[in-house]
Backbone as CSV, one residue per row, in Angstrom:
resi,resn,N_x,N_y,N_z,CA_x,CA_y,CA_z,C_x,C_y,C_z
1,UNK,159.074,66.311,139.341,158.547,65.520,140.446,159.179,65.946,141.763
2,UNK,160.885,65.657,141.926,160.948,66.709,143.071,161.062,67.658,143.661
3,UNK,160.239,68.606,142.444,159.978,70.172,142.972,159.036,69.906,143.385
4,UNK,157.686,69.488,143.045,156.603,69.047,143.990,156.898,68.788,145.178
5,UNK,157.746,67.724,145.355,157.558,67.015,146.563,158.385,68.267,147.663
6,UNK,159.226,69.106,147.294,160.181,69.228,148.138,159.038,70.721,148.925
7,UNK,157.918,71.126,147.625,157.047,72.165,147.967,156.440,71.426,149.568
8,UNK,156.064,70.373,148.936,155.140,69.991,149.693,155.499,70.140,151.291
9,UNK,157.033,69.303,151.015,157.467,68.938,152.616,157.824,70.296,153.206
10,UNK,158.136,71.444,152.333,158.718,72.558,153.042,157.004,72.942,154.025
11,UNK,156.053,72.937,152.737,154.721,73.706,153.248,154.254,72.795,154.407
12,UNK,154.212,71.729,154.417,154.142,70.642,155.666,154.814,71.107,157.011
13,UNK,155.781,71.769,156.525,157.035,72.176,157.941,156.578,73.029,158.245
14,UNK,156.086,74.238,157.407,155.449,75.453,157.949,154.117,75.299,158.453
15,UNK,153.488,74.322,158.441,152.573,74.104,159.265,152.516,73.631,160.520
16,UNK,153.474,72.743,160.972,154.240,72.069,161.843,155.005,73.417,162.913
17,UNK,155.626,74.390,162.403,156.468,75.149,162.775,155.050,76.277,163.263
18,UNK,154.180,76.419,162.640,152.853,77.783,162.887,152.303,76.774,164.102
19,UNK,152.065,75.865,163.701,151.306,74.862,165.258,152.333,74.858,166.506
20,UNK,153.422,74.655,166.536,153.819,74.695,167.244,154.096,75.775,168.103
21,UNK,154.561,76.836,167.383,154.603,78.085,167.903,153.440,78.616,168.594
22,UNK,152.201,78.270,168.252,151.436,78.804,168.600,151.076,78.309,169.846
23,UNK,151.088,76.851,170.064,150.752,75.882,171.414,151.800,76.454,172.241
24,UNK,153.431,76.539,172.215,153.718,77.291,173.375,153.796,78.196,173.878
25,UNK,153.536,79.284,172.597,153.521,80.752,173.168,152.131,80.842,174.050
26,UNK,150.966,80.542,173.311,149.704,80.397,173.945,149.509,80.112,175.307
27,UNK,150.252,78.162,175.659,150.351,78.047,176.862,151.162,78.573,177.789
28,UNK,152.380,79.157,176.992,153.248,80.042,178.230,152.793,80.665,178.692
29,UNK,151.619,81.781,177.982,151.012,82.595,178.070,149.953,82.757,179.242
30,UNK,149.139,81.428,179.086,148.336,80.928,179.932,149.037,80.802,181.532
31,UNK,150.424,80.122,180.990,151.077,79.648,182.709,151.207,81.187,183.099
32,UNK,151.990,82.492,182.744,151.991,83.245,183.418,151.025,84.371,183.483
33,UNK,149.700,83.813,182.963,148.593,84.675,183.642,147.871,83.898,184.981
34,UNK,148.127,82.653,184.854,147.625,82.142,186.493,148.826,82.450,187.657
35,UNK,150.206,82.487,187.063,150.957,82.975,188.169,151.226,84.031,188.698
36,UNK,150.891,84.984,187.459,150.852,86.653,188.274,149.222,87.387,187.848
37,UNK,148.468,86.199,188.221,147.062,86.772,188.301,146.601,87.759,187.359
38,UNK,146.616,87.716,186.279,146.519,88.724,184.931,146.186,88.072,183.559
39,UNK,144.754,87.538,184.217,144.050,86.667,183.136,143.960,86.703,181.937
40,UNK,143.887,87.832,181.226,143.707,87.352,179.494,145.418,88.004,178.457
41,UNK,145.978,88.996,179.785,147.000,89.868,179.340,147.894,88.821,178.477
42,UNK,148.430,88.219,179.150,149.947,87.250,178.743,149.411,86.332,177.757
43,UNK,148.200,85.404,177.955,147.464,84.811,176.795,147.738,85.535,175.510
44,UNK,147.508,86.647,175.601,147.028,87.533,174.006,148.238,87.609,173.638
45,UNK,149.269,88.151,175.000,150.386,88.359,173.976,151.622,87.248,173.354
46,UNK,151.352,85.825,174.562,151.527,84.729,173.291,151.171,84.612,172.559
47,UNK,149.713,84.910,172.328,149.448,84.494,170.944,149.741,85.253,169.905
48,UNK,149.919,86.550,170.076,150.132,87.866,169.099,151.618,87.185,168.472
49,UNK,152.639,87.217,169.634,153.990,86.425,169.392,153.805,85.209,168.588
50,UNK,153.055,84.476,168.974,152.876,83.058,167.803,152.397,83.365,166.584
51,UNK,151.591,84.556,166.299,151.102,85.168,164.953,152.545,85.451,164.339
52,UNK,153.603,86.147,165.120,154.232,86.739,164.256,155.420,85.902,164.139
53,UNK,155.613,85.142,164.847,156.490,83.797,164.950,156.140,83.478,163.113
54,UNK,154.811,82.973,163.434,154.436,82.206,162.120,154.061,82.639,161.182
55,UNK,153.801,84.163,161.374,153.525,84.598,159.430,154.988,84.905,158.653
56,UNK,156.223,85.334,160.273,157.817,85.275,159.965,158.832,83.925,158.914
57,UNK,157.449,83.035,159.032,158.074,81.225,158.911,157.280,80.878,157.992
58,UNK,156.086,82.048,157.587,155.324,81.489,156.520,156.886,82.810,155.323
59,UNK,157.269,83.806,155.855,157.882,84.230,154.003,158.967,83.576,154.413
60,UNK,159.449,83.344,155.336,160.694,82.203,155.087,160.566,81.191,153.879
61,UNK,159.292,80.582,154.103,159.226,79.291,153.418,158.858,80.080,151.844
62,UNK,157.812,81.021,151.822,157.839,81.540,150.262,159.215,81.776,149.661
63,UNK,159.829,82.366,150.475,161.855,82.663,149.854,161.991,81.578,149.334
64,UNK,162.201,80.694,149.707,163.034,79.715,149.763,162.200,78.537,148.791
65,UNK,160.764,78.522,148.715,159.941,77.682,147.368,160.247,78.671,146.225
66,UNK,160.485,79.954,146.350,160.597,80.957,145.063,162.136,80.884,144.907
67,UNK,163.125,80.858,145.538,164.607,80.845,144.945,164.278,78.946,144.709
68,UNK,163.798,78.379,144.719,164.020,76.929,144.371,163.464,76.900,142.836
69,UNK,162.433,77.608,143.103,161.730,77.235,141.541,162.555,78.334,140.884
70,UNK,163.008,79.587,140.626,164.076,80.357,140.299,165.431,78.983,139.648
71,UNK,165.924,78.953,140.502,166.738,77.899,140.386,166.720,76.661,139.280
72,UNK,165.319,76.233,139.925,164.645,75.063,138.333,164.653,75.726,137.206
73,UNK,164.519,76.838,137.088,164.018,77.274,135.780,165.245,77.993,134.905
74,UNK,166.548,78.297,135.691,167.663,78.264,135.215,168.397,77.103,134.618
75,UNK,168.065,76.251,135.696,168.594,74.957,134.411,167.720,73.579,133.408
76,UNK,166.643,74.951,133.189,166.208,74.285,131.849,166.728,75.266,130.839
């Protein structure tokens, strides 16, 4: 039961952690293409950065559900 749950809350976080990343790199992105006039440049490359932010935080979280269940299965 709380290997389930603990999946759950980790995969919950990594969703939390991919959303987030993505809203400020995005809008940073946004603020400094209206301030140095370079409309789609800085956009893209927050967002490219928030891609890699979050596929970085998606094998974090696989490590770490795979050494857990590793772990469970040693002490059965």
């Amino acid at each position: 039961m709380m290997k389930n749950f603990s999946g759950a809350i980790a995969w919950s976080s990594w969703g939390m952690e991919f959303a987030l990343a993505l809203v400020i790199f995005t809008m940073s992105g946004k603020y400094l293409d209206k301030r140095f006039l370079t409309s789609p440049v800085f956009t893209l490359i927050g967002f490219a950065l928030a891609l890699a932010v979050g596929f970085a935080s998606l094998f974090g979280t696989i490590r770490r559900l795979d050494s857990l269940e590793k772990d469970d299965s040693k002490d059965k």
